[in-house]
C-alpha positions as CSV (number, residue, x, y, z in Angstrom):
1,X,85.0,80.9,110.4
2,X,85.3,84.5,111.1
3,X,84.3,86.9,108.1
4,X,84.6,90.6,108.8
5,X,82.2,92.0,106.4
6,X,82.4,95.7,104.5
7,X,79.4,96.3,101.9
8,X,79.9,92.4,100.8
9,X,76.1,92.3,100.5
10,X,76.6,90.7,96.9
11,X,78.9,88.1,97.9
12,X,77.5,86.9,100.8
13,X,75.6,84.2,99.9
14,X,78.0,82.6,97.4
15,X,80.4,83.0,100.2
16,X,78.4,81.2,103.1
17,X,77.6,78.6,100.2
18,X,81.4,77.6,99.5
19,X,82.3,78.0,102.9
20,X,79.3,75.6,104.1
21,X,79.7,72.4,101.6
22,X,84.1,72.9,102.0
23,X,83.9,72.8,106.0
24,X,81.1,70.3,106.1
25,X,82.6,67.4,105.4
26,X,85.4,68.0,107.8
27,X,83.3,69.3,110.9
28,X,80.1,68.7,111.8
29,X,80.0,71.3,114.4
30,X,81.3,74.4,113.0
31,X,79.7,78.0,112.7
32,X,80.2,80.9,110.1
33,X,80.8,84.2,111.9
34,X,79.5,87.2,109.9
35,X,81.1,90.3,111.6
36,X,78.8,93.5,109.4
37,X,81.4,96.5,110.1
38,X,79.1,99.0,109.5
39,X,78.4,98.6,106.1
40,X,75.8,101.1,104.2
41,X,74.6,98.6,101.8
42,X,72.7,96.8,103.5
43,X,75.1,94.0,104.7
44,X,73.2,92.8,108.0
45,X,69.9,92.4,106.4
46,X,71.7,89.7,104.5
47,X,73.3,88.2,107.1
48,X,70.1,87.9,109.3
49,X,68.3,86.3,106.5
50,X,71.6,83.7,106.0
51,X,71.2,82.7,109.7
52,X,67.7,82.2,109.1
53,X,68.6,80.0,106.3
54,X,71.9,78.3,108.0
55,X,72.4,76.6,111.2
56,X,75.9,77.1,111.1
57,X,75.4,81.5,110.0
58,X,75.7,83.8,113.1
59,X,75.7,87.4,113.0
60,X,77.5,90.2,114.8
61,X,76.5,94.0,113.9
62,X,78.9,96.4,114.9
63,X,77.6,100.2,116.0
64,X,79.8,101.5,113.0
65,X,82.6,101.1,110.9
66,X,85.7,100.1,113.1
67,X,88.1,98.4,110.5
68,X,88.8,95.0,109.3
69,X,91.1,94.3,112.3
70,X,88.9,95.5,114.9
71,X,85.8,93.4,112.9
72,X,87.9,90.2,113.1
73,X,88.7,90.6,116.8
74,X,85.1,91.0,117.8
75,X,84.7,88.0,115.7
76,X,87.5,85.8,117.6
77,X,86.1,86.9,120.8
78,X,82.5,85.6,120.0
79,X,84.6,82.0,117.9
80,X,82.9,79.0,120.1
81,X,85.0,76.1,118.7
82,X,88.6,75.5,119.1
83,X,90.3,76.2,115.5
84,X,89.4,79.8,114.1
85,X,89.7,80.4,110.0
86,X,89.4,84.1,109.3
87,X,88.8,85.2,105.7
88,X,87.2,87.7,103.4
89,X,83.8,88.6,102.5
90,X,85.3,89.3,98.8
91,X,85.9,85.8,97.4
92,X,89.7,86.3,96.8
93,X,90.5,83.8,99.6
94,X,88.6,80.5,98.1
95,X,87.1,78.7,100.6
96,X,87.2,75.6,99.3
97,X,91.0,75.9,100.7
98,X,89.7,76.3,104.1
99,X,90.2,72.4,105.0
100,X,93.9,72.8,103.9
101,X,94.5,75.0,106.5
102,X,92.7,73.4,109.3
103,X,95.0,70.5,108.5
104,X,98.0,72.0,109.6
105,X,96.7,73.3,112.7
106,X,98.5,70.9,115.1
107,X,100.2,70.9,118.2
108,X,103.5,71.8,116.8
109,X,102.2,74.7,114.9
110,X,100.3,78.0,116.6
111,X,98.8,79.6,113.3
112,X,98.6,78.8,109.6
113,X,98.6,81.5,106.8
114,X,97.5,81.2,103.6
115,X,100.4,82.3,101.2
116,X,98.8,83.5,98.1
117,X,100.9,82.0,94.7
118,X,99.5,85.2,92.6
119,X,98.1,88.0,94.2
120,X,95.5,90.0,92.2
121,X,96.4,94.0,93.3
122,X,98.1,96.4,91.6
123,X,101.3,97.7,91.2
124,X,100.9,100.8,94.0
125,X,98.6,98.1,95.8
126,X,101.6,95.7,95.6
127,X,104.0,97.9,97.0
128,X,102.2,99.6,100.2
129,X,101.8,96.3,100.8
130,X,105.2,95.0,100.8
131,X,106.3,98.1,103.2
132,X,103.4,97.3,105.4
133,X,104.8,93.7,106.1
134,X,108.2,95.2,106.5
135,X,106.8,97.5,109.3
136,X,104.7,94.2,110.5
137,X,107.7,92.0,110.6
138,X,109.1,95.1,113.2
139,X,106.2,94.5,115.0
140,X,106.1,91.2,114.9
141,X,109.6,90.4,115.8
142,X,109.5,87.3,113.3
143,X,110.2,86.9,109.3
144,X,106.7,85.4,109.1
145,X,105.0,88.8,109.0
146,X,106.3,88.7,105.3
147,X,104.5,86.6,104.2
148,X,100.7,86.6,106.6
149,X,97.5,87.2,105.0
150,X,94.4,87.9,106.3
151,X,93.5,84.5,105.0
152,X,94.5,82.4,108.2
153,X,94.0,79.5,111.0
154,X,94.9,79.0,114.4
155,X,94.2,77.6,117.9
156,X,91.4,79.9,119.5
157,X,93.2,79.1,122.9
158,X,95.7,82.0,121.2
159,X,93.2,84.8,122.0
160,X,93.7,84.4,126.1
161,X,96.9,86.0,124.8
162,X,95.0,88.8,124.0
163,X,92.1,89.0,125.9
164,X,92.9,91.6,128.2
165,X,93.7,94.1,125.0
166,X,91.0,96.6,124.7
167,X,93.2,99.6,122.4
168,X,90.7,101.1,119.7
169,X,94.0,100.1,117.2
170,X,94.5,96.4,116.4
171,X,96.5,94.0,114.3
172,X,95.2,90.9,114.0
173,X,98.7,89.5,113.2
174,X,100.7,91.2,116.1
175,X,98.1,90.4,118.7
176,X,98.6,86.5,117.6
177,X,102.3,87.3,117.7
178,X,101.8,87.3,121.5
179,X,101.1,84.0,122.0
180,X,102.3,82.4,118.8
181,X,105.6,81.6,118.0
182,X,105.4,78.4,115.4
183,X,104.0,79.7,111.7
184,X,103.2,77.6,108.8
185,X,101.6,78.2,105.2
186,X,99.7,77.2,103.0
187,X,100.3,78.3,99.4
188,X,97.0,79.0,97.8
189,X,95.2,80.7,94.7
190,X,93.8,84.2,94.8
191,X,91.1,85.0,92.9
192,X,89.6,88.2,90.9
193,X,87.8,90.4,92.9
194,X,84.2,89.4,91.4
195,X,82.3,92.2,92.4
196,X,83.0,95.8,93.4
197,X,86.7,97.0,94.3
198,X,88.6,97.1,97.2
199,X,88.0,98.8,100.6
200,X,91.4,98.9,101.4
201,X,93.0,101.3,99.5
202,X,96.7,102.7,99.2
203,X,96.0,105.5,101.7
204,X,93.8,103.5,103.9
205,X,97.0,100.8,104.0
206,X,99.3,103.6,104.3
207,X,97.0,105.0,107.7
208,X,96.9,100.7,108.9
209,X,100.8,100.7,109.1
210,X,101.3,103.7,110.9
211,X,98.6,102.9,113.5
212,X,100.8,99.5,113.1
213,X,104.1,100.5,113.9
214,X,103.3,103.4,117.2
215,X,100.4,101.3,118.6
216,X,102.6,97.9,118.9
217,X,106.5,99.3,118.1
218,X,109.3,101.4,119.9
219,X,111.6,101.1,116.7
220,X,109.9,104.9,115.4
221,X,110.8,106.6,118.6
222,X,114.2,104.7,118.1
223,X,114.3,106.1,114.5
224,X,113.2,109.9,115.5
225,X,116.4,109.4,118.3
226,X,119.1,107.9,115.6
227,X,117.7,111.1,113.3
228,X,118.5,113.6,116.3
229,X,122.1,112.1,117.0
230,X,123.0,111.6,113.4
231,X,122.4,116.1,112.6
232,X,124.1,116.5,116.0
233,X,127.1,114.6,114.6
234,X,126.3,116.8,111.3
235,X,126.1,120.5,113.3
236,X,129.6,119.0,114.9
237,X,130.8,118.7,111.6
238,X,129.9,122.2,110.3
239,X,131.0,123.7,113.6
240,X,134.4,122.5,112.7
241,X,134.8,123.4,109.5
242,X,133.5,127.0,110.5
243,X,136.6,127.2,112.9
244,X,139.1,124.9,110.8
245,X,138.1,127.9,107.7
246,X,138.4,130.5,110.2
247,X,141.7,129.5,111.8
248,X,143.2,128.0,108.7
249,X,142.6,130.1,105.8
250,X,140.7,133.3,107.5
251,X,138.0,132.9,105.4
252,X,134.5,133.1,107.3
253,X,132.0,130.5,106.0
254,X,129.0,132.7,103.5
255,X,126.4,133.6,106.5
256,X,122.9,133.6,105.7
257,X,122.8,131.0,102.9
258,X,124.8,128.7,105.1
259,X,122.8,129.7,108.1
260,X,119.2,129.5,106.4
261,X,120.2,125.8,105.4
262,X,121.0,124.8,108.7
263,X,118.4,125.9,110.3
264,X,116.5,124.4,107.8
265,X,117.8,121.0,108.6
266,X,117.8,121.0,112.5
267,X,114.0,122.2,112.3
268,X,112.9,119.2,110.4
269,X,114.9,116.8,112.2
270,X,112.9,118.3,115.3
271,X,109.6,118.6,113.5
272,X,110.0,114.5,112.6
273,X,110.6,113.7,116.0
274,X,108.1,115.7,117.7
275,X,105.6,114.2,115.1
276,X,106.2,110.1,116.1
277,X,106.1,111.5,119.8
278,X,102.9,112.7,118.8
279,X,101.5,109.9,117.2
280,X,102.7,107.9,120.5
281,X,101.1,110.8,122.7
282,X,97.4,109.9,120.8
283,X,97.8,106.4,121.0
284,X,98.3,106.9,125.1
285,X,95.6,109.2,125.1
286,X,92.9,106.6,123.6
287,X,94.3,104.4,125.9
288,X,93.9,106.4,129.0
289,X,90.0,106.8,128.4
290,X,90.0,103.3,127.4
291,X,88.4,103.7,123.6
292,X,87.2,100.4,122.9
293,X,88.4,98.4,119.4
294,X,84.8,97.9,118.4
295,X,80.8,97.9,119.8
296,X,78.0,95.7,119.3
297,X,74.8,97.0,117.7
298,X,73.2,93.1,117.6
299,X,73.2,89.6,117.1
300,X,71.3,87.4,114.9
301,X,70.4,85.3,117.8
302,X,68.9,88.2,119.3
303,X,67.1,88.5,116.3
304,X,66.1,84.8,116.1
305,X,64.9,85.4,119.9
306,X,62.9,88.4,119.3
């Protein structure tokens, strides 16, 4: 189990709890991953004391805040047995559903979502989220990305599908894409927030599907292209009713009105396309000094050691 962790200090050890006596009796081996993102509250003291009090709790400390993506990627990197379960620090994915999952992890399917019956966010919540899927099934290249959730299962041999990947910006879902073709869910019920409110809000979703759609899509840059030939069709258009007025009926077309809107027009078509070559620009850029997703501060089994 891999739990990226953001100021969950108050839930931890409910969480670990839960996740311990439902995984239990289905694995004997297993280990609970706790990935501290950088969190101000005082996260990683709590998860060095769990793995003082668990066999199964190991910790990762990241230098700072990277992201839940980049979090759950360090986590899958360090995942030592062959099924990986990712899930919240919050308690809205139950982990007492965590077996239902693992079951459907087979040799005829790569990765197992948990599709949540009723999801507790709000209405703006709701529908940044339903565009980000839309951009992620782009991404994606399959109808799945509807419906994935950060609640999920899969084969840990999927990560050598990934392992080379070292872009500071990461989706969890389109780097499984790579490897994974067969998707399968597991309907499941999400649960009240029980303490503090969510670190993903509607601008930080807003800023995940943009890094989403130029770090692992063409179809912008094949949107900014359809926007340029679709006013050059339109300044074709005016051109000919400027000469079709002028030869016709004599009548010049009004000048600066006409003119000033125009303008107006062909500039933002421009500006909109020079802005997604941009953002593809500063993706390339990160790449070319190779700006890793994510650095390791410590582990509880240094700790244990020391």
């Amino acid at each position: 189990m891999v739990v990226p962790v953001y100021n969950g200090r108050e839930t931890l050890s409910e969480l670990v709890a839960r996740v311990d006596a439902a995984v239990s009796p289905i694995a004997a081996e297993h280990e609970i991953l706790l990935v501290n993102d950088g969190s101000p509250d005082g996260s990683w003291t709590t998860i060095v004391e769990l793995a003082e009090q668990y066999e199964a709790v190991r910790g990762l400390n990241l230098m700072r805040n990277f992201g839940q993506h980049n979090a759950t990627l360090a986590g899958i990197r360090e995942a030592a047995h062959p099924i990986v379960v990712t899930l919240d620090d919050d308690l809205q994915h139950p982990p007492e559903a965590i077996p239902d999952l693992v079951a459907r992890v087979d040799a005829d399917t790569d990765v197992v979502y948990g599709a949540p019956l009723h999801p507790e966010h709000g209405f703006m919540r709701g529908l940044v989220t339903y565009v980000t899927k839309l951009g992620l099934q782009n991404a994606m290249g399959s109808d799945a990305a509807r419906k994935v959730n950060a609640f999920r299962a899969f084969h840990r041999d999927l990560r050598d599908a990934f392992a080379a990947y070292s872009g500071p910006y990461v989706s969890i879902d389109v780097l499984l894409s790579w490897g994974a073709s067969r998707f399968a869910f597991v309907p499941f019920q999400h649960e009240r927030r029980a303490v503090g409110r969510s670190n993903y809000t509607v601008r930080g979703l807003v800023s995940y599907s943009l890094n989403m759609l130029t770090g692992f899509s063409t179809r912008p840059l094949r949107l900014a292209s359809l926007v340029g030939f679709a006013f050059s069709l339109l300044g074709i258009v005016i051109l000919a009713e400027v000469l079709i007025r002028r030869l016709v009926q004599g009548n010049p077309v009004p000048g600066f009105p006409f003119l000033a809107s125009v303008v107006a027009i062909f500039a933002g078509a421009q500006l909109f396309a020079l802005g997604i070559i941009g953002e593809y620009l500063a993706r390339m850029y990160f790449r070319v000094i190779d700006k890793p997703p994510y650095a390791v501060r410590g582990r509880t089994d240094e700790e244990r050691e020391s």
